[in-house]
C-alpha positions in Angstrom: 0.0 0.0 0.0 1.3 3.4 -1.1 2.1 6.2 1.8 2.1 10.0 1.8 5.8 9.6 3.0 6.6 7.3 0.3 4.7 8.9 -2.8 5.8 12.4 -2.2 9.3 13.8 -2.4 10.8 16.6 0.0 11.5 18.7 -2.6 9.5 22.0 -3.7 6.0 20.8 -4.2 4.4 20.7 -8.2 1.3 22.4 -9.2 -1.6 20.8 -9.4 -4.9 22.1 -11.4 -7.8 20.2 -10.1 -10.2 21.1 -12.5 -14.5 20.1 -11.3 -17.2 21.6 -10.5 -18.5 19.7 -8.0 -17.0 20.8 -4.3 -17.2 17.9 -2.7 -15.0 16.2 -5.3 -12.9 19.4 -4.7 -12.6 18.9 -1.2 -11.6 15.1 -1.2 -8.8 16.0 -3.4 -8.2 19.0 -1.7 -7.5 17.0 1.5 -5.8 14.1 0.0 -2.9 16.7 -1.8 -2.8 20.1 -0.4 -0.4 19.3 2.1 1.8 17.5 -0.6 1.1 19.9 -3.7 0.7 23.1 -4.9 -3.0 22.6 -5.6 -5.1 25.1 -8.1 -8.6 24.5 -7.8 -11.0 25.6 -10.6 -15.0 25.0 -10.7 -15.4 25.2 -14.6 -13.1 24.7 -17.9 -13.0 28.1 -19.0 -11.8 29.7 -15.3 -9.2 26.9 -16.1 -8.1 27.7 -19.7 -8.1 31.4 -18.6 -4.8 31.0 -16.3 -2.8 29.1 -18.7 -1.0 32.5 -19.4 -0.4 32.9 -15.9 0.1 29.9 -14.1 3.0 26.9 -15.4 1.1 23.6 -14.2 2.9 20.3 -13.7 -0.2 17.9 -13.9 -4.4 18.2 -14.3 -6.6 16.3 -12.9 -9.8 17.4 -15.0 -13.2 15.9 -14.8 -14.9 14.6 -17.9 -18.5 16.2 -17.2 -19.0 19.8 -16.4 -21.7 22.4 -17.7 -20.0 24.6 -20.1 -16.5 23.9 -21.5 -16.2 19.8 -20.9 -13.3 18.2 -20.1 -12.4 17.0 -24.0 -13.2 20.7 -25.0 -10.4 21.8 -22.2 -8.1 19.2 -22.9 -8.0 20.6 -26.8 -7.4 24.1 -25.3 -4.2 22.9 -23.2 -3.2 20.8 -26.2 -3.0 23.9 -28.3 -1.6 26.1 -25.9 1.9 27.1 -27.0 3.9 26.5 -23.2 1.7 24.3 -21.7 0.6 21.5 -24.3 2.8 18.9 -22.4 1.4 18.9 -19.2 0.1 15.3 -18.6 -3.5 15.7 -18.5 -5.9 13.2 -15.8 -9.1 12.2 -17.1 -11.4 12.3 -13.8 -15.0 10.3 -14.3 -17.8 9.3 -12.5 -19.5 8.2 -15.3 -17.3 5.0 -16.4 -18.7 3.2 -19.3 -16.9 0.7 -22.0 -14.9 2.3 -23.9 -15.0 5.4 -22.2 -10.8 5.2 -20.8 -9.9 3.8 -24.6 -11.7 7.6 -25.7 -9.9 9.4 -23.2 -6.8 8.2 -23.8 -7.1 8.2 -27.8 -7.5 12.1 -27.7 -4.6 12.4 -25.6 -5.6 12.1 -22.0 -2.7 10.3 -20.4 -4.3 8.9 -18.2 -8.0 7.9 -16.6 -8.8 7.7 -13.3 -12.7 6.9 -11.7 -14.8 8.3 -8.7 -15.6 7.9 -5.9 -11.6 8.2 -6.2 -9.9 5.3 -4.7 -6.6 6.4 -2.8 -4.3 4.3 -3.7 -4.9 4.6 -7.2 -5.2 8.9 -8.0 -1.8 8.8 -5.5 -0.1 6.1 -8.3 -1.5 7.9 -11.5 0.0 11.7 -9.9 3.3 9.8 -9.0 3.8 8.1 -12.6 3.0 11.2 -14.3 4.7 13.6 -12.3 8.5 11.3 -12.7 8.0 10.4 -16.0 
């Protein structure tokens, strides 16, 4: 089983954009990372897309579903931003259907991760992702 001590390094912490419109969802991952990372918490794609110019992310945790801008329509936006189309973008759902992770991950979501979020498993996917 993964540890806080043993996931995260003492060194200064990454940004995180946590990107969902729902606060409770907000606040889980608020209180599993915020102690670890830099977190950036947005309610809605566009608030998001809008601090691209300002603010150099290391990782996104973006959910699929939100009124508005959704999360493929956001994840087009990063991709064509000129400084920040790397950043490893985290496909958040709660509505996991076949084929949905294939989708994701075909349009260039590196990776796809479920609610209600299982510890163990959003720690592993920020880890890989942040050291690769």
């Amino acid at each position: 089983m993964l540890t806080l001590q043993s996931v995260f390094p003492k060194t200064a912490p990454a940004t995180i954009a946590v990107v969902e419109d729902v606060e409770d969802n907000r606040s889980v991952l608020r209180a599993l990372l915020d102690e670890y990372y830099n977190i950036h918490e947005f309610e809605n794609g566009a608030a998001f897309v809008a601090s691209l110019d300002q603010t150099n992310y290391d990782l996104v945790l973006l959910d699929l579903s939100m009124p508005g801008m959704d999360g493929f329509g956001v994840l087009e936006r990063v991709q064509d931003h000129p400084t920040q189309r790397l950043i490893p973008v985290i496909a958040v759902t709660a509505h996991a259907m076949h084929g949905d992770r294939e989708k994701a991950l075909a349009v260039g979501f590196r990776d796809y991760v479920t609610k209600p979020f299982d510890f163990d498993v959003i720690l592993a996917c920020i880890r890989r992702h942040l050291s690769s």
